[in-house]
C-alpha positions as CSV (number, residue, x, y, z in Angstrom):
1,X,125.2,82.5,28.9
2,X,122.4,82.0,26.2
3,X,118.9,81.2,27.5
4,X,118.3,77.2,27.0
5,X,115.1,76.1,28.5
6,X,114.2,72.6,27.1
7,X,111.5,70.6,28.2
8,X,112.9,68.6,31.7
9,X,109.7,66.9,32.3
10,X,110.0,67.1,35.6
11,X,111.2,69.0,39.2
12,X,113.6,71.0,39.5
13,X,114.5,70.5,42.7
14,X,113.1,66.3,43.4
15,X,113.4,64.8,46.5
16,X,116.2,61.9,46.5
17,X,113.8,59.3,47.4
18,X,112.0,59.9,43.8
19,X,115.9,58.7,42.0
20,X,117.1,56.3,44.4
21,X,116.2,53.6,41.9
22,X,118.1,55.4,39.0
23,X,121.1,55.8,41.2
24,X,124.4,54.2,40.1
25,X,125.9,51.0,42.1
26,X,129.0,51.5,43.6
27,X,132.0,50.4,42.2
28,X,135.5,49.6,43.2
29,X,137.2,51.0,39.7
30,X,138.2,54.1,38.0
31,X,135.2,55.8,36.6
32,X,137.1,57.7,34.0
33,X,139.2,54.4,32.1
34,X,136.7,52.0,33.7
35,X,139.4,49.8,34.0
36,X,141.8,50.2,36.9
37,X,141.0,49.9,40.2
38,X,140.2,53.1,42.2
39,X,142.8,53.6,44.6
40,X,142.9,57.6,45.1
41,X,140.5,60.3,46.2
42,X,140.6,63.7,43.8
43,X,140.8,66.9,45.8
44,X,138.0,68.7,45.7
45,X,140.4,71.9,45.8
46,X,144.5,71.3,44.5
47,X,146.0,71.5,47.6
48,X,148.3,73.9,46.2
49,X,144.9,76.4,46.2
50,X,143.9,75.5,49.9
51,X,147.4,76.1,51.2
52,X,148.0,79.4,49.2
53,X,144.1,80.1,51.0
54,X,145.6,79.0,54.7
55,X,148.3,81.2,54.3
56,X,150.2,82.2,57.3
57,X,147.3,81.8,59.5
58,X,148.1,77.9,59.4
59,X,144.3,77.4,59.7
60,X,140.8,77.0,57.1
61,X,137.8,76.5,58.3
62,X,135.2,74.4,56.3
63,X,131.9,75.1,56.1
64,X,129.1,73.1,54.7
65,X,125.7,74.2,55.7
66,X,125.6,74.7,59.9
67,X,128.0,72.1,60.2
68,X,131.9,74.0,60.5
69,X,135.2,71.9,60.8
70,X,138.5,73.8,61.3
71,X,141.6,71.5,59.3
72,X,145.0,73.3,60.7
73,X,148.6,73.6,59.3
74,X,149.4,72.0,56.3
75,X,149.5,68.9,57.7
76,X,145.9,68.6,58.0
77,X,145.4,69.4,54.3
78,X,147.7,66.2,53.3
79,X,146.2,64.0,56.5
80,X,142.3,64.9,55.5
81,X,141.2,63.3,59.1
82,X,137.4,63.9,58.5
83,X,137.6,63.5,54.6
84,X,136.8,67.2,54.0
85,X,139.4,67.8,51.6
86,X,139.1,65.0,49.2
87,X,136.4,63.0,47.0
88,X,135.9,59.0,48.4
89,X,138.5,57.2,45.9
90,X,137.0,56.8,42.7
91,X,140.4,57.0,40.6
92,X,143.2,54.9,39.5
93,X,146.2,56.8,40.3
94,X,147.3,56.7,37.0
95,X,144.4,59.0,35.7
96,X,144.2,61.3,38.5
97,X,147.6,61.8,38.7
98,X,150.3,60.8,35.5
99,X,147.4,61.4,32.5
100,X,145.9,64.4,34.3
101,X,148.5,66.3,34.7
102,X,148.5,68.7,32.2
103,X,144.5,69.7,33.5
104,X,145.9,70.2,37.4
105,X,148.7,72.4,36.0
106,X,146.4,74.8,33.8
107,X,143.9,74.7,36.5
108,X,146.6,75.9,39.0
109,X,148.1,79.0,36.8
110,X,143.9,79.4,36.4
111,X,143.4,79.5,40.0
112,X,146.4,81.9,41.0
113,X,145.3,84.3,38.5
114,X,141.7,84.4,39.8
115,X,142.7,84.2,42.9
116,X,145.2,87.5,42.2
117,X,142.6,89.7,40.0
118,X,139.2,91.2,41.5
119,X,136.8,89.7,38.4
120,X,133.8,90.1,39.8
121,X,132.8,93.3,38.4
122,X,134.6,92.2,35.2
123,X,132.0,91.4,31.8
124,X,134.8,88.4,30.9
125,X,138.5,86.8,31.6
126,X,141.0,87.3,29.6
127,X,142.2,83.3,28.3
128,X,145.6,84.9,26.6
129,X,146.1,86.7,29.8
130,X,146.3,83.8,31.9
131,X,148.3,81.2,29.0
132,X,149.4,83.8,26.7
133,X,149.6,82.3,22.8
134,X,148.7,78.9,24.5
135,X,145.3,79.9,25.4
136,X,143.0,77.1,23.5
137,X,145.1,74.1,24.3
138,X,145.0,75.1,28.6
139,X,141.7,76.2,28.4
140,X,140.4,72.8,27.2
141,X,143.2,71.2,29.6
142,X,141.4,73.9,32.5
143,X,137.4,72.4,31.7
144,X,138.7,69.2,31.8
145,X,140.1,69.4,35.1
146,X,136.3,70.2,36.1
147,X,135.3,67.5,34.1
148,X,137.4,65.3,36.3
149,X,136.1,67.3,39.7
150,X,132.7,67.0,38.3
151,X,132.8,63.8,37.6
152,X,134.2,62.6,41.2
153,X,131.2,64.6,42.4
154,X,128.6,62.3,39.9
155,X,130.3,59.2,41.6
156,X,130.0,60.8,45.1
157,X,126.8,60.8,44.6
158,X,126.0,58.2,42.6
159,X,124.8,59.6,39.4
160,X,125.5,57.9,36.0
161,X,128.5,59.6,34.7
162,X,127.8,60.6,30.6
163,X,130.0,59.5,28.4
164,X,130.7,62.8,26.7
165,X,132.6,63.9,30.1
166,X,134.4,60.8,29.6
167,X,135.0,61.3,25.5
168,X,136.3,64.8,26.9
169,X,138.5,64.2,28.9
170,X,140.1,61.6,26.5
171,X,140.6,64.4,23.5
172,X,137.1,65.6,22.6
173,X,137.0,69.2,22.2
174,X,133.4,69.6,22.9
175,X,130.6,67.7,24.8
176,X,127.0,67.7,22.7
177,X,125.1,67.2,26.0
178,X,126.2,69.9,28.4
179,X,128.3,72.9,28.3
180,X,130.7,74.8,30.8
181,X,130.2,78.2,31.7
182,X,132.2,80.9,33.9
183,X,130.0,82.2,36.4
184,X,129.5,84.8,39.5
185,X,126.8,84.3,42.5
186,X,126.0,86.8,44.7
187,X,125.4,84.5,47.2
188,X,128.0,82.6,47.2
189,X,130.3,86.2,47.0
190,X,128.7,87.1,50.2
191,X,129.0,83.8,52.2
192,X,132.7,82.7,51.4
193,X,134.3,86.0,50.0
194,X,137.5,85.0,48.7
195,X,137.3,81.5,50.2
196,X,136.4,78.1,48.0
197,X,133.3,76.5,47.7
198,X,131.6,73.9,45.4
199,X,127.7,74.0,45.0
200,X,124.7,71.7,45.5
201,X,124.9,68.8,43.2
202,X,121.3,69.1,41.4
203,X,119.7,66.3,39.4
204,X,116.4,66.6,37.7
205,X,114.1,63.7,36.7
206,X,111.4,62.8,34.1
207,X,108.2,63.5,35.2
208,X,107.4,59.5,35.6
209,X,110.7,59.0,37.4
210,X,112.1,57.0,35.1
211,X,114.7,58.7,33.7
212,X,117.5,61.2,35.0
213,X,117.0,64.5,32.6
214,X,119.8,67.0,33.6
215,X,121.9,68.1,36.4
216,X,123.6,71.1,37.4
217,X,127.0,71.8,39.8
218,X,129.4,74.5,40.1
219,X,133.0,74.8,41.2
220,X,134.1,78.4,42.5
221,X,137.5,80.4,43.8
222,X,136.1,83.4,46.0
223,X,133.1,84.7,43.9
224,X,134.5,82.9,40.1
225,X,133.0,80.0,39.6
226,X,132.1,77.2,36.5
227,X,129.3,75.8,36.4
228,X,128.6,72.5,34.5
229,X,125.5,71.6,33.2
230,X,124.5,68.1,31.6
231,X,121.0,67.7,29.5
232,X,120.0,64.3,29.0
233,X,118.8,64.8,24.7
234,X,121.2,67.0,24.2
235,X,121.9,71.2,23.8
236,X,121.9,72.3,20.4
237,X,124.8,74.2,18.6
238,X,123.4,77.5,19.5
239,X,122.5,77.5,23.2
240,X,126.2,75.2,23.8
241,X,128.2,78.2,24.5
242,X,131.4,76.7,26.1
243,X,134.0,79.0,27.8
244,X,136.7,76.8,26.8
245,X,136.1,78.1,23.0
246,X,137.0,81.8,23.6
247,X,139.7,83.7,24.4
248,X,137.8,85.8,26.3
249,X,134.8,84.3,27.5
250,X,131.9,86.3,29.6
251,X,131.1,86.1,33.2
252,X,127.5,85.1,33.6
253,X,126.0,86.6,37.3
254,X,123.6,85.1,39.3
255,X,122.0,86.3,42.2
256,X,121.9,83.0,44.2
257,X,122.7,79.1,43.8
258,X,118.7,79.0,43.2
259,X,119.0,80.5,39.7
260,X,122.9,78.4,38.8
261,X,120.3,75.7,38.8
262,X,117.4,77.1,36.5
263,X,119.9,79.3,34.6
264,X,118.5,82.8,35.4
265,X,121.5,84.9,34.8
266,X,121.5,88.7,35.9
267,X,122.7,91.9,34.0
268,X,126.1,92.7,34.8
269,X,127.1,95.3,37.3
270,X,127.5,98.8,35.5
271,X,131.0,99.0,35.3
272,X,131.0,95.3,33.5
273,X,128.6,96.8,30.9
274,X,130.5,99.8,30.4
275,X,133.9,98.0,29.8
276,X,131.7,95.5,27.5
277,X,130.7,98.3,25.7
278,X,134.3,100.0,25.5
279,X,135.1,96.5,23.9
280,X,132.3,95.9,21.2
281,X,132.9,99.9,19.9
């Protein structure tokens, strides 16, 4: 990932009572059309992923912070008694299910691949490997999936969701204000393994509090993750490197959800750099 280190006029980590008044009302309709009721919750992992994870052991346990909930057989995955595996509804069913279609199927062959392949000692992923001669159209289709989990996240939370994730997920085949890159944490690697996990949602705000200046999330399966970051004025043409643009785009490391946030990437292991440098001679 190429360094990008605008001015955000502000913290990097604020307290939530400094944005409270910038926070978003709730609303009873479809944050992506705007103009169907929302009736459905998105999964914050495809089912599909969480039962492949559950496996014959008929049981996942979810973690967030100290706080551990066990959701058994696949029943629980459907029944969501404690609202674990879903997002509040904040989706017509139309959009999260009929128009989005094509962005839960590419992010499903995505996530079996990953999910097969150790990557994290890998400089990139292979796009062609995973859709073969189809590789630009399902890697757009596969960001703007996340732009659809990232987005449910924004309305979770309350946070003003930009238009360019809408414009994206309509057809656009870039966003000006933020960019998606694939991504590896150490920390994350050593807490869940190969399980899933979705970071910290992290907002920053002007220094006078008046404004919302960026945030930051990521989305991982076992150690892969892409994180999503969205910059109020903009990232210019240089510093916008999106993984959906490559065939093979690079794995940036990270030593800990700290440094996702402020961008600090890591070198590569040494095996990464010395298949990197196999592929550049």
């Amino acid at each position: 990932m190429t360094s990008f280190s605008p001015d955000f006029e502000g913290s990097e980590l604020p307290d939530s009572a400094r944005y409270a008044h910038l926070l978003a009302p709730e609303s009873a309709m479809c944050w992506w059309c705007e103009s169907r009721p929302a009736t459905t919750g998105e999964h914050k992992f495809k089912r599909a992923s969480l039962a492949r994870l559950m496996g014959n052991g008929e049981m996942l346990v979810w973690a967030s912070g100290k706080q551990q909930r066990e959701i058994r057989g696949k029943g629980g995955l459907k029944r969501d008694r404690y609202g674990l595996v879903k997002f509040p509804k904040s989706m017509c069913a139309p959009c999260n299910n009929e128009i989005s279609k094509s962005f839960d199927i590419s992010y499903d062959t995505y996530a079996q691949y990953v999910e097969a392949h150790l990557l994290r000692t890998m400089p990139g992923i292979s796009m062609e490997s995973i859709y073969g001669s189809e590789w630009r159209q399902k890697s757009l289709d596969l960001a703007r999936y996340h732009a659809k989990h990232f987005g449910c996240r924004m309305v979770r939370d309350r946070f003003p969701v930009p238009r360019s994730l809408r414009d994206f997920m309509n057809g656009a085949e870039d966003m000006p204000d933020s960019r998606m890159v694939i991504i590896c944490t150490d920390s994350v690697t050593k807490a869940y393994g190969s399980g899933m996990s979705i970071s910290p949602f992290v907002p920053r705000v002007s220094a006078d509090g008046a404004r919302f200046t960026s945030c930051v999330m990521a989305a991982y399966i076992g150690p892969i993750g892409i994180r999503y970051e969205w910059v109020a004025d903009g990232i210019p043409d240089q510093f916008r490197d999106q993984f959906f643009h490559y065939s093979n785009p690079v794995i940036n490391y990270f030593r800990d959800e700290k440094d996702v946030v402020t961008g600090e990437t890591r070198k590569p292991g040494g095996f990464a750099r010395f298949l990197q440098w196999v592929h550049n001679s």
